[in-house]
C-alpha positions in Angstrom: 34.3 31.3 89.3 31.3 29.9 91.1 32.6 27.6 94.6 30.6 25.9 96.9 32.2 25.7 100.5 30.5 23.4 103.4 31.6 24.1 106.4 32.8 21.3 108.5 31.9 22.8 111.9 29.6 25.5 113.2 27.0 27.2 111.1 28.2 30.0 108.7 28.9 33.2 108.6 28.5 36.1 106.3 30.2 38.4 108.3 33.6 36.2 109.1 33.8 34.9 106.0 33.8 38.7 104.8 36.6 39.8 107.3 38.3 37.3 106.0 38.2 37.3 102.5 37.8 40.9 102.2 41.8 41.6 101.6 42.2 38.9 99.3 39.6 39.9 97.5 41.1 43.3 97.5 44.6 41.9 96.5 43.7 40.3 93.5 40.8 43.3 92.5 38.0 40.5 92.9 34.5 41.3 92.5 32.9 39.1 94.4 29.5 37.8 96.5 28.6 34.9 99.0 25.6 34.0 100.8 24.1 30.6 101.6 23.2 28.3 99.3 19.6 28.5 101.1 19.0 32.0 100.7 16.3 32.3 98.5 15.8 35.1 95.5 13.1 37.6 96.3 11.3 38.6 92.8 9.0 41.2 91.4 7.1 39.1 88.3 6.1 41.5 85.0 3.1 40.5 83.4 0.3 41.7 80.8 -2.3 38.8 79.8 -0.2 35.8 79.0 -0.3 33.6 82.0 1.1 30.6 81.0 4.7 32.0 82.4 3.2 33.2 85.2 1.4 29.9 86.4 4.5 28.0 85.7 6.5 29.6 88.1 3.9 30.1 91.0 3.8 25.8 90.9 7.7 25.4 90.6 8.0 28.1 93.7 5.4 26.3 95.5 6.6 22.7 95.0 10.1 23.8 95.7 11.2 23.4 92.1 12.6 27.2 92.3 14.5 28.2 95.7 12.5 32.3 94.8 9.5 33.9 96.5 7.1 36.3 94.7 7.0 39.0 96.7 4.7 40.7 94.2 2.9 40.4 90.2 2.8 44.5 88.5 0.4 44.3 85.6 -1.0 46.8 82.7 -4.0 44.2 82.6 -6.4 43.2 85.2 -6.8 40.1 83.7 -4.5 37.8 85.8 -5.7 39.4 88.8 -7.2 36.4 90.4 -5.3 34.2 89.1 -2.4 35.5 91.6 -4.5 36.7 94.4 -5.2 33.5 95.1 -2.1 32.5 95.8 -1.8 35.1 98.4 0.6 37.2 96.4 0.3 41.3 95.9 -0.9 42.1 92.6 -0.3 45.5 91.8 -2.3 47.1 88.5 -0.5 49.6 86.5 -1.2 51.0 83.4 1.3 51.9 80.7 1.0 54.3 78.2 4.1 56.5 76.5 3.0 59.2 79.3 2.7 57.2 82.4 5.4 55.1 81.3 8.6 56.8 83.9 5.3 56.8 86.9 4.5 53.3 86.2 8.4 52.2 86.3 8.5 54.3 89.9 6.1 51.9 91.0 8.4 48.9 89.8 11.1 50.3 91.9 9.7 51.1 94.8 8.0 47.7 95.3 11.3 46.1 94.7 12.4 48.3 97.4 9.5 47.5 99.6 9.5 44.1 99.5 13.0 44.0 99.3 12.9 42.1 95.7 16.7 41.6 93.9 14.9 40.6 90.8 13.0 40.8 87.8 11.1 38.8 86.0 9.4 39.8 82.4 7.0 36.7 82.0 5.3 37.9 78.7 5.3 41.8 80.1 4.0 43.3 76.6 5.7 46.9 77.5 9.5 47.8 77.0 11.3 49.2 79.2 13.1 52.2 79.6 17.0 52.8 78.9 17.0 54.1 82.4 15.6 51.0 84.0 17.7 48.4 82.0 20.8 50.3 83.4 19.3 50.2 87.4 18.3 46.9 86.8 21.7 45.8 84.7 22.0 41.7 85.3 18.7 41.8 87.6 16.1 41.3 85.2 15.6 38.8 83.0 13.5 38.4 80.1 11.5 35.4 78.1 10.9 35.7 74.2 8.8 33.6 72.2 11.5 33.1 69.7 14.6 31.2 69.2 16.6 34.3 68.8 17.1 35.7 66.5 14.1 34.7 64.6 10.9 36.6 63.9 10.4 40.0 65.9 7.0 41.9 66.7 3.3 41.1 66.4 2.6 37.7 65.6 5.6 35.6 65.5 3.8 32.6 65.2 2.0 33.6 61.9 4.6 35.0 60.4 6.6 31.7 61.5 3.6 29.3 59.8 3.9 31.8 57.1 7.2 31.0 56.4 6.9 27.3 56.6 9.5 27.0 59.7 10.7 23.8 60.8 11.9 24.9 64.6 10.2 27.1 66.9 11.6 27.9 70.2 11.7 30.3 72.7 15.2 32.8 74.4 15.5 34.0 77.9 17.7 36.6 78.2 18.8 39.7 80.6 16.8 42.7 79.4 18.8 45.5 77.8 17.9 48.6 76.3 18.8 47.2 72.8 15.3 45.6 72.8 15.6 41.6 72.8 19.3 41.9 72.5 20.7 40.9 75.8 23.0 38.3 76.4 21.2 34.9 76.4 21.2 32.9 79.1 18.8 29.7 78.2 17.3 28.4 74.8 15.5 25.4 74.0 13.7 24.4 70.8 11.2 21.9 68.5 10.4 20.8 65.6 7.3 21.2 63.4 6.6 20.5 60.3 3.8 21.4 57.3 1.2 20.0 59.3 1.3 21.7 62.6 -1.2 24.9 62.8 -0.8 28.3 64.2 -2.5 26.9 67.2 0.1 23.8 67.8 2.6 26.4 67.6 1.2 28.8 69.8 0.8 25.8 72.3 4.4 24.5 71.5 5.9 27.8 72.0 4.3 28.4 75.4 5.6 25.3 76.6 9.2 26.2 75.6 8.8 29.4 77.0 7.6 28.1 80.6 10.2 25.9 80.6 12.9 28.2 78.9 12.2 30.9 81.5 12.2 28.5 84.3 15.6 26.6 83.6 17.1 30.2 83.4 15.7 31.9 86.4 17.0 28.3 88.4 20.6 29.2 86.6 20.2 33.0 87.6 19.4 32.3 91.4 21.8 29.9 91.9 24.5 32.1 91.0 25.4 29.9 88.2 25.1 33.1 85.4 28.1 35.3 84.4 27.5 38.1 82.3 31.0 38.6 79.7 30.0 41.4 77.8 27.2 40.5 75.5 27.3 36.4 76.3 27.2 35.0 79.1 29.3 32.1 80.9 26.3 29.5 82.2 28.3 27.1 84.8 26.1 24.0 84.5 
């Protein structure tokens, strides 16, 4: 249950509202959170080389179109460097291989502790991670897939998509599990194509859907509008 309570004098308050709640909560075994509807979502953004994501939510953070900061971008790549800098946000390189991979996932954890970052955000990270993380970061780290799952997997979906004469492309944000693109699903949107649009139009197509995919589920996430039931999840709209 998601409820929205306006106070109808005074400002509010965390604390009273906790002594107060606190032992219903506690009769009826509640798990529960509140907070003000103006609190905003601190966030740690995951990329590689892929910016579109990336660029999408630094405009709809900075025209108020997502109530999140950035606190900071991690990177394998360099290449988005300035991109972010710019912007006046931390960008942190660090680069993955199988060996490094547990260092480099340190790093992700102590930034989020640093800057005090409840959230994660893989826009077009190209590295999986660990078991170990998807359990610490369990319904804090969501995840944006250039499919509509499921749908075609791996290195080049696009091709393999043209390949196969597909007549809907879309993209899936999703929590991030250690089954790897399996997590419950918070947001999809698709398109159609047909046998004249190119590898190109769909790459273009598909970055759109993924900027906007990603978006409309980070704006469910932060508003506390996401349930997780298992492997689905309730979405209160």
């Amino acid at each position: 249950m998601r409820t929205v309570f306006r106070p109808t004098q005074g400002a509010w308050s965390a604390k009273d509202f906790a002594q107060g709640f606190a032992p219903i909560a506690e009769r009826y075994e509640c798990a529960w959170d509140a907070r003000p509807v103006s609190d905003r979502t601190r966030a740690i953004v995951m990329v590689s080389k892929f910016d579109h994501c990336l660029a999408d939510l630094i405009y709809r953070v900075r025209t108020g179109g997502l109530a999140m900061d950035i606190s900071a971008v991690i990177s394998n790549h360099t290449a988005l460097k300035s991109l972010v800098e710019r912007e006046g946000i931390a960008f942190i390189h660090q680069p993955v291989t199988q060996a490094t991979k547990a260092q480099a996932e340190a790093v992700m954890f102590a930034t989020m502790e640093r800057e005090r970052a409840e959230l994660v955000i893989l826009a077009r990270y190209m590295q999986i991670l660990t078991p170990e993380a998807c359990a610490r970061l369990n319904g804090r780290c969501i995840n944006i897939h250039h499919s509509f799952l499921p749908g075609f997997k791996g290195a080049n979906p696009y091709s393999q998509a043209h390949d196969r004469g597909v007549k809907l492309i879309g993209a899936t944000a999703h929590y991030a599990t250690q089954d790897l693109d399996e997590g419950p699903i918070i947001e999809q949107m698709v398109e159609r194509v047909d046998h004249a649009a190119t590898v190109a139009d769909m790459v273009h197509l598909g970055q759109d859907l993924e900027s906007m995919t990603l978006a409309r589920a980070l704006k469910m996430h932060i508003e506390r509008r996401v349930f997780v039931n298992g492997r689905r999840t309730v979405v209160l709209r």
